[in-house]
Biotite code that builds the C-alpha atoms (Angstrom):
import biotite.structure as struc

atoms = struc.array([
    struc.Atom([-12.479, 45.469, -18.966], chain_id="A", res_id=1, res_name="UNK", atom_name="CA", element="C"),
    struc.Atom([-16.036, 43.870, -17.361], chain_id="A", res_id=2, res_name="UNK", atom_name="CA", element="C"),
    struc.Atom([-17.681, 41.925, -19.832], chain_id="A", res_id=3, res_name="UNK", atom_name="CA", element="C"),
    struc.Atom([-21.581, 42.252, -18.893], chain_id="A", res_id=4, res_name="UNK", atom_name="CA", element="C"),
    struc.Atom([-23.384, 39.110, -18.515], chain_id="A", res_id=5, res_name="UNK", atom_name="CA", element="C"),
    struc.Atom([-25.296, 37.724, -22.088], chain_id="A", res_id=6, res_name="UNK", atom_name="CA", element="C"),
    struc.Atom([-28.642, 38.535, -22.694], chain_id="A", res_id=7, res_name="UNK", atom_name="CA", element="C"),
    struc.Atom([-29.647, 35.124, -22.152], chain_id="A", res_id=8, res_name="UNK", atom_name="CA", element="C"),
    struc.Atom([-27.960, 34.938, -18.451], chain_id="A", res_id=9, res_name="UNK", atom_name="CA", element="C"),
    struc.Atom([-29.427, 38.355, -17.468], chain_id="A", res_id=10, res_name="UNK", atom_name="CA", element="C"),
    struc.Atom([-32.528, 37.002, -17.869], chain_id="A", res_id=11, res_name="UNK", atom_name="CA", element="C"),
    struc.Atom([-32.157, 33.659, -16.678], chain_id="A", res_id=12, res_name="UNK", atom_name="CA", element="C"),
    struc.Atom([-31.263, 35.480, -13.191], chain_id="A", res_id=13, res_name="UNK", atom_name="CA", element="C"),
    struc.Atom([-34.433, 37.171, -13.548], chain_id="A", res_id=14, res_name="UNK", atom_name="CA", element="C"),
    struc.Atom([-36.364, 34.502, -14.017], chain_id="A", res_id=15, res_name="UNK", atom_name="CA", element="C"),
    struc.Atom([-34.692, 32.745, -10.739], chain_id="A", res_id=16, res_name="UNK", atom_name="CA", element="C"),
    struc.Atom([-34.493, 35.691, -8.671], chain_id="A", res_id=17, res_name="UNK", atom_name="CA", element="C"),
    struc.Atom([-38.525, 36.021, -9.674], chain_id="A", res_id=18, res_name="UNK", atom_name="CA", element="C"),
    struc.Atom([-38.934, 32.165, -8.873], chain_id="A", res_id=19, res_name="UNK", atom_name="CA", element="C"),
    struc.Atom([-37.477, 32.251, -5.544], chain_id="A", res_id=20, res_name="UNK", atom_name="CA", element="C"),
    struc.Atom([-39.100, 35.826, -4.868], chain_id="A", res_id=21, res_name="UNK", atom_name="CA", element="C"),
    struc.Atom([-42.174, 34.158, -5.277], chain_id="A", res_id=22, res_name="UNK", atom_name="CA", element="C"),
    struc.Atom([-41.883, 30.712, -3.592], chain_id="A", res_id=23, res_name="UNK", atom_name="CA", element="C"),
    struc.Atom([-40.732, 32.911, -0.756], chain_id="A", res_id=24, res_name="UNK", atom_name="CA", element="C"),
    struc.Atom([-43.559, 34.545, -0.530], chain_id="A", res_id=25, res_name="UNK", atom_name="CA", element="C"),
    struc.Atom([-46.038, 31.615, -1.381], chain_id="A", res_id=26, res_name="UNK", atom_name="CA", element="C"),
    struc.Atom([-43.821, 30.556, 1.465], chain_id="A", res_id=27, res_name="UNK", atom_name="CA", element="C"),
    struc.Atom([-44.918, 32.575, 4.114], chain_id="A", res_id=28, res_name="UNK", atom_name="CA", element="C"),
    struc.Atom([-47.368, 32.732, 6.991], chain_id="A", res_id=29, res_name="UNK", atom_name="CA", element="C"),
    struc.Atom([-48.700, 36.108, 5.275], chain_id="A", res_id=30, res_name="UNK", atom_name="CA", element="C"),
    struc.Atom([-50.453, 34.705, 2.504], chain_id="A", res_id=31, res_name="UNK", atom_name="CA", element="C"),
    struc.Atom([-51.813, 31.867, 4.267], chain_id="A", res_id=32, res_name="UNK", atom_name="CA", element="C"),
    struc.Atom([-53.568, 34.571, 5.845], chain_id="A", res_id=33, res_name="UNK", atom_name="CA", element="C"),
    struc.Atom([-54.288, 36.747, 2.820], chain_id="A", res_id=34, res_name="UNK", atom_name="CA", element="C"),
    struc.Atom([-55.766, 34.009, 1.216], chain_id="A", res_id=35, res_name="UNK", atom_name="CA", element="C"),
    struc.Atom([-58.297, 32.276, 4.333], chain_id="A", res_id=36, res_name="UNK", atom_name="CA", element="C"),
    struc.Atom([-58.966, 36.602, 3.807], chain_id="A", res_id=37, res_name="UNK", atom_name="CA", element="C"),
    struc.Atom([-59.580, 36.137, 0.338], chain_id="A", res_id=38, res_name="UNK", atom_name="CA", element="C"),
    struc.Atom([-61.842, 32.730, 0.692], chain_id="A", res_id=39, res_name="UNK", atom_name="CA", element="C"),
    struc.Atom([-64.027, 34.442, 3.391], chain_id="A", res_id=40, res_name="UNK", atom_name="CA", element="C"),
    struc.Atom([-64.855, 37.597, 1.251], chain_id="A", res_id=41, res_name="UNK", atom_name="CA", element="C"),
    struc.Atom([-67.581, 35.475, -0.759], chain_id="A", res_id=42, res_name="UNK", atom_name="CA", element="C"),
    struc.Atom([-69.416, 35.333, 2.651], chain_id="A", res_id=43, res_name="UNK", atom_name="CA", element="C"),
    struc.Atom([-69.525, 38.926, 2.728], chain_id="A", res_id=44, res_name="UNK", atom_name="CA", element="C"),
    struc.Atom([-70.466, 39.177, -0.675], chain_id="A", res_id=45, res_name="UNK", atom_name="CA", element="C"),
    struc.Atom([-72.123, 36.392, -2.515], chain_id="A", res_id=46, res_name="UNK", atom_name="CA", element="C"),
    struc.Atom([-72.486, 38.427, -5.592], chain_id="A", res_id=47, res_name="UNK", atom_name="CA", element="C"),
    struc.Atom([-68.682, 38.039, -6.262], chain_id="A", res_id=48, res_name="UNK", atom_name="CA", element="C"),
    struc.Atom([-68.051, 34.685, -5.769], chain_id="A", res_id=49, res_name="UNK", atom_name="CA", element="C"),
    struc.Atom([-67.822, 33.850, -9.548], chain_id="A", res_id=50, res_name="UNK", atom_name="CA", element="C"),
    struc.Atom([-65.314, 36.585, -9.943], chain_id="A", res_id=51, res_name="UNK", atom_name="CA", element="C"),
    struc.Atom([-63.530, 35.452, -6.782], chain_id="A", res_id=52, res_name="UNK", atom_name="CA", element="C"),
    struc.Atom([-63.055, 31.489, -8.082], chain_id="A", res_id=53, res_name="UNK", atom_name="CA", element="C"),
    struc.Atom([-61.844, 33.064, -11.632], chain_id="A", res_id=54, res_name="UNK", atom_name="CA", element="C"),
    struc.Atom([-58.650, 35.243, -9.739], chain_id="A", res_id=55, res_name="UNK", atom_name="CA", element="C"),
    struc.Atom([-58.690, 32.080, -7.228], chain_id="A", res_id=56, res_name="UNK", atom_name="CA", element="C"),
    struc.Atom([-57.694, 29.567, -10.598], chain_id="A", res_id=57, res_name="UNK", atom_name="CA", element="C"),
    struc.Atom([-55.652, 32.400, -11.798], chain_id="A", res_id=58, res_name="UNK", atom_name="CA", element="C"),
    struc.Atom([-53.489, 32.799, -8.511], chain_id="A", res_id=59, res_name="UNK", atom_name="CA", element="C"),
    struc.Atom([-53.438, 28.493, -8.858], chain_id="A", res_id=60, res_name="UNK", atom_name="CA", element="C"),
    struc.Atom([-52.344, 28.455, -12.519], chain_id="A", res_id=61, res_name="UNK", atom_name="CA", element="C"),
    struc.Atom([-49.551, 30.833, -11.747], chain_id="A", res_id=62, res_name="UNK", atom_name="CA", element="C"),
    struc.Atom([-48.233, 30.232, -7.821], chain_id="A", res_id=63, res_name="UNK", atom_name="CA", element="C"),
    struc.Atom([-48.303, 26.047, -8.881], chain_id="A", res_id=64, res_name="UNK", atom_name="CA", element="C"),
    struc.Atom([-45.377, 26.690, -11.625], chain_id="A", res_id=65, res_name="UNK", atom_name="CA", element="C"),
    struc.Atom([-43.375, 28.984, -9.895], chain_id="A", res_id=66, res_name="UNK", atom_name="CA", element="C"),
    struc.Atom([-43.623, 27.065, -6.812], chain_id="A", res_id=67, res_name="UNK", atom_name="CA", element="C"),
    struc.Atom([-41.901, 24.557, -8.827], chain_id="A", res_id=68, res_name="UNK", atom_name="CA", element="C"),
    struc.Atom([-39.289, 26.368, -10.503], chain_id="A", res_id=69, res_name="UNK", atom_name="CA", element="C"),
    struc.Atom([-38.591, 28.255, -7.496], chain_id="A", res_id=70, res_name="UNK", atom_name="CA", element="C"),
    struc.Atom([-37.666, 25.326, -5.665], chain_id="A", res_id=71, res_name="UNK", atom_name="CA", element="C"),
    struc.Atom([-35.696, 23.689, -8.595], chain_id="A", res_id=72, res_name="UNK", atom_name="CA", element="C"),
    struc.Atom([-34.055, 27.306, -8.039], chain_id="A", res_id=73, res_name="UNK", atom_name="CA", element="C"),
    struc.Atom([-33.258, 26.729, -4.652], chain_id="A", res_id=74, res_name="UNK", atom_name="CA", element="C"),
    struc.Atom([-32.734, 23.144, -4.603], chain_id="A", res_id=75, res_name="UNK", atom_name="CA", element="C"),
    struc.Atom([-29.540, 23.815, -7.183], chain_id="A", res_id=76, res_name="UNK", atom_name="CA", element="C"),
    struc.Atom([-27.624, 25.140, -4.111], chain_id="A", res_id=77, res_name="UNK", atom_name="CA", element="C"),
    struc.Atom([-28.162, 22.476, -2.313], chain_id="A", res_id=78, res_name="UNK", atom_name="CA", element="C"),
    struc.Atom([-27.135, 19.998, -4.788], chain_id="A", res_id=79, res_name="UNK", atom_name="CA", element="C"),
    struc.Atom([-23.688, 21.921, -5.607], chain_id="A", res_id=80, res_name="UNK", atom_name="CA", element="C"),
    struc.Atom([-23.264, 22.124, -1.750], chain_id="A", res_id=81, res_name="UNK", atom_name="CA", element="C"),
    struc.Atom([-23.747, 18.489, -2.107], chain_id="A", res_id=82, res_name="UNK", atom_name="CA", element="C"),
    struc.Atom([-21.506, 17.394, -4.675], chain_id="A", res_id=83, res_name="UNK", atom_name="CA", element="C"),
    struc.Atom([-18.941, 19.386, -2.891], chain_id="A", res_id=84, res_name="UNK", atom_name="CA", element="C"),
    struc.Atom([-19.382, 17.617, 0.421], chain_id="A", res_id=85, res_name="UNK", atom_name="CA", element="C"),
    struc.Atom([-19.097, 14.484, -1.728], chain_id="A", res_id=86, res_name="UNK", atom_name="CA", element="C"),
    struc.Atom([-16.122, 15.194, -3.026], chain_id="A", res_id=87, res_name="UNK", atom_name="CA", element="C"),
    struc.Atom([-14.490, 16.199, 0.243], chain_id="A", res_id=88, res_name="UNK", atom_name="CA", element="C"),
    struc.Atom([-15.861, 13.151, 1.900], chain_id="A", res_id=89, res_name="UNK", atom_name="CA", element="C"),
    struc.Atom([-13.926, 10.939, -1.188], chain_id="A", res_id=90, res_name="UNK", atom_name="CA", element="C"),
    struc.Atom([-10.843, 13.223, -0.525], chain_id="A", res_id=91, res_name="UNK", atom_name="CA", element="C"),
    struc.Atom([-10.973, 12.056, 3.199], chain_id="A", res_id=92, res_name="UNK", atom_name="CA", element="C"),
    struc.Atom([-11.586, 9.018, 2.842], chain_id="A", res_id=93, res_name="UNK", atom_name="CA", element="C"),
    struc.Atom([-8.580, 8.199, 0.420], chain_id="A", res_id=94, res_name="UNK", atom_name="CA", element="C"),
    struc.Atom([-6.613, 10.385, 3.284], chain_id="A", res_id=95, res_name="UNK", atom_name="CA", element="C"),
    struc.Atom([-8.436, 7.755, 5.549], chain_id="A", res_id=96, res_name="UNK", atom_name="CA", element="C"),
    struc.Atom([-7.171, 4.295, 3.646], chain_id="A", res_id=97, res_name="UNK", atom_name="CA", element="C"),
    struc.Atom([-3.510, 5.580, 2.695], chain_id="A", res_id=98, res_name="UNK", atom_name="CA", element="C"),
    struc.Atom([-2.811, 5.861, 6.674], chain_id="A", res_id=99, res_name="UNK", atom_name="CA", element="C"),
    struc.Atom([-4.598, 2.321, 7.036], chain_id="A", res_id=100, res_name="UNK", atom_name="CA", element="C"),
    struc.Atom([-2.264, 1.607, 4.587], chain_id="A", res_id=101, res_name="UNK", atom_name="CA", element="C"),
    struc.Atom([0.980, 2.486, 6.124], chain_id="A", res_id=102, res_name="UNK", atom_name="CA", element="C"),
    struc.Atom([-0.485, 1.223, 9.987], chain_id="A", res_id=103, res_name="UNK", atom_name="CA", element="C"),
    struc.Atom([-1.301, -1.766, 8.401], chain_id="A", res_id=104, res_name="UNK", atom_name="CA", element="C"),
    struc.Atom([2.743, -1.477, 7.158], chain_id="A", res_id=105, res_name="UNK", atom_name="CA", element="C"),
    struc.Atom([4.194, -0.646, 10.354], chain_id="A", res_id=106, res_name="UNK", atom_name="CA", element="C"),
    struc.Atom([2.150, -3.210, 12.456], chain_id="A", res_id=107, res_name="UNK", atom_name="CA", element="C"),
    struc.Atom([3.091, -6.182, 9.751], chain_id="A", res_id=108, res_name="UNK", atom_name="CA", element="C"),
    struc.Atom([6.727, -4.891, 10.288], chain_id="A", res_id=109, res_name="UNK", atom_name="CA", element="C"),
    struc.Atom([6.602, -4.622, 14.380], chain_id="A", res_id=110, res_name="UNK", atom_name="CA", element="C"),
    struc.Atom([4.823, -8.092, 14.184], chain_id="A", res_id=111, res_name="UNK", atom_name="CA", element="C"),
    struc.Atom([7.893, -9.920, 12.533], chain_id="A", res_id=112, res_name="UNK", atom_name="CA", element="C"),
    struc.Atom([10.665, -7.894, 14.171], chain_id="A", res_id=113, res_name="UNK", atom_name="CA", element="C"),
    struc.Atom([8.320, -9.336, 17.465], chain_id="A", res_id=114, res_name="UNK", atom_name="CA", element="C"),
    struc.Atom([8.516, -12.896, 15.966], chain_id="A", res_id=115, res_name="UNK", atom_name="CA", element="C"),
    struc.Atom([12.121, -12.688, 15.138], chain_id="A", res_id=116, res_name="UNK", atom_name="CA", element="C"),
    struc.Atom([13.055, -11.872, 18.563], chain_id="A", res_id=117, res_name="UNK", atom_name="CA", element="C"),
    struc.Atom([10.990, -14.837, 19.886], chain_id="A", res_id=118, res_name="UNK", atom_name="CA", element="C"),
    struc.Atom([12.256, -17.144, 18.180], chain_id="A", res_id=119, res_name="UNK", atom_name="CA", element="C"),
    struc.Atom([16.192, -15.823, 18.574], chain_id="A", res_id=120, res_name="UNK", atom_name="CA", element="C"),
    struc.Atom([18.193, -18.345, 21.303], chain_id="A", res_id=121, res_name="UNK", atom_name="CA", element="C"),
    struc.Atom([18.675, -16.782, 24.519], chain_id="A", res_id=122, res_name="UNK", atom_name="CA", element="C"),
    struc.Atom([21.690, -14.618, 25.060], chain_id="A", res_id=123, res_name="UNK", atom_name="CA", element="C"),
    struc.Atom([24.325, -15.697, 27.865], chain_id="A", res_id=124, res_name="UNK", atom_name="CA", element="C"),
    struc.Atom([25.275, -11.915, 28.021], chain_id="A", res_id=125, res_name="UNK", atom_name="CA", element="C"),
    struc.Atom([22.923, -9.393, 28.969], chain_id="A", res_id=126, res_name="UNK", atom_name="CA", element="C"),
    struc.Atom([24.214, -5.688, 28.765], chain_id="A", res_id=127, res_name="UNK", atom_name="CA", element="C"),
    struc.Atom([22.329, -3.363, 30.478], chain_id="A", res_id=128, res_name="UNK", atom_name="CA", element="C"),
    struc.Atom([24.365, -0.308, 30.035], chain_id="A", res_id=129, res_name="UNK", atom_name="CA", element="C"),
    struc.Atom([27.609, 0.582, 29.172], chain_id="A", res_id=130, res_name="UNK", atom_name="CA", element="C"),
    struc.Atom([28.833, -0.330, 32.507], chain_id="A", res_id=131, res_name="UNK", atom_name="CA", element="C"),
    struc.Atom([26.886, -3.615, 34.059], chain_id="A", res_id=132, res_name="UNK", atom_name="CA", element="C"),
    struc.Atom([26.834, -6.464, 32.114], chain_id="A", res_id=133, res_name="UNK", atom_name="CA", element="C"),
    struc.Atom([25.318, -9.572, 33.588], chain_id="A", res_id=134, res_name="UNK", atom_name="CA", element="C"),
    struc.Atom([26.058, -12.882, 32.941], chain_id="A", res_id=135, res_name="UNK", atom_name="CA", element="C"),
    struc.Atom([22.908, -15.559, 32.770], chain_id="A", res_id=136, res_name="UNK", atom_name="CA", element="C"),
    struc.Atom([24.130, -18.375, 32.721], chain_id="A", res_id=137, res_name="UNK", atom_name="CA", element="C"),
    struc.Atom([25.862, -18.557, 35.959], chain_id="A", res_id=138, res_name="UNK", atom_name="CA", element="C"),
    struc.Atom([24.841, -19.900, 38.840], chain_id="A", res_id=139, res_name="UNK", atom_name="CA", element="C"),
    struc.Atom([24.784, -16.846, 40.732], chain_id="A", res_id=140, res_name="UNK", atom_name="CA", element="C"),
    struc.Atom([24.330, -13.647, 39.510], chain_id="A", res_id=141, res_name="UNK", atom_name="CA", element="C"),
    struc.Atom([27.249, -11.272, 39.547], chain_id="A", res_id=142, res_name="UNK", atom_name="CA", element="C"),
    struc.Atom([27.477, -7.776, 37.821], chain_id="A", res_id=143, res_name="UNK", atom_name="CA", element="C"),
    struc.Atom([30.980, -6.979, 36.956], chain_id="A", res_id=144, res_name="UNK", atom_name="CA", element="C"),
    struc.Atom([31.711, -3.061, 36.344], chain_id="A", res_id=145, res_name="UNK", atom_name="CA", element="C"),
    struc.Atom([33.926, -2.454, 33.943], chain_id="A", res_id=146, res_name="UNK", atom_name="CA", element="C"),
    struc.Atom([35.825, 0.456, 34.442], chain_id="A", res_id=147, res_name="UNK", atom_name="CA", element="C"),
    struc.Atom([36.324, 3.734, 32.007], chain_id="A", res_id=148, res_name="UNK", atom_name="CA", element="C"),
    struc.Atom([38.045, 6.493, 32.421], chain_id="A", res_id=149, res_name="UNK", atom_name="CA", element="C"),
    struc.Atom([36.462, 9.617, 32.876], chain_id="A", res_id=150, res_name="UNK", atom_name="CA", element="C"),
])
């Protein structure tokens, strides 16, 4: 079962969807024209010019607030779009320092496995596979094969 939205809610969408209606169209290109239009017409007829500034401070007292809440309207979109890029970002960025982390962990660990070999003596036996070893020290370097069976 749909529970229908409270009173209060329905009309709080209302009220929005008005808001941004009207900042839309506030907004546009069209009434810029409309009203150069309307602020001509007392040049046509100077006998309605008081009339004209009276619906000219009514159109002000009403498009001035709803330009407002209309973009508080819109701008709420664009702050939860926001927050959640935020977020993300944060959730990266831990991502981020956790594999510095465990570089940081594996290039501490290659650097003394590195230093411990330095500082190891040399070896008079050098194996280089299973079947050549070579002896260093010598004088002359021989390989001897050792010999496996097959």
């Amino acid at each position: 079962m749909s529970r229908s939205p409270k009173p209060s809610a329905l009309i709080q969408q209302v009220n929005d969807h008005v808001a941004v209606r009207m900042t839309i169209i506030f907004g546009s290109i069209w009434c810029v024209y409309a009203f150069l239009v309307f602020s001509l017409i007392p040049l046509a007829a100077p006998a309605w010019q008081n009339t004209l500034l009276y619906i000219s401070n009514c159109i002000q007292l009403v498009a001035l607030p709803a330009l407002m809440v209309g973009n508080a309207v819109l701008s709420r979109g664009t702050d939860q779009r926001a927050a959640e890029d935020h977020a993300a970002l944060i959730e990266i960025l831990n991502d981020v320092r956790a594999e510095v982390g465990e570089l940081k962990a594996v290039t501490n660990d290659l650097a003394r496995k590195t230093d411990a070999a330095a500082h190891r003596p040399p070896s008079e036996v050098v194996s280089i596979s299973d079947e050549a070893v070579i002896n260093v020290m010598d004088e002359a370097p021989r390989t001897t094969v050792s010999s496996r069976p097959a």
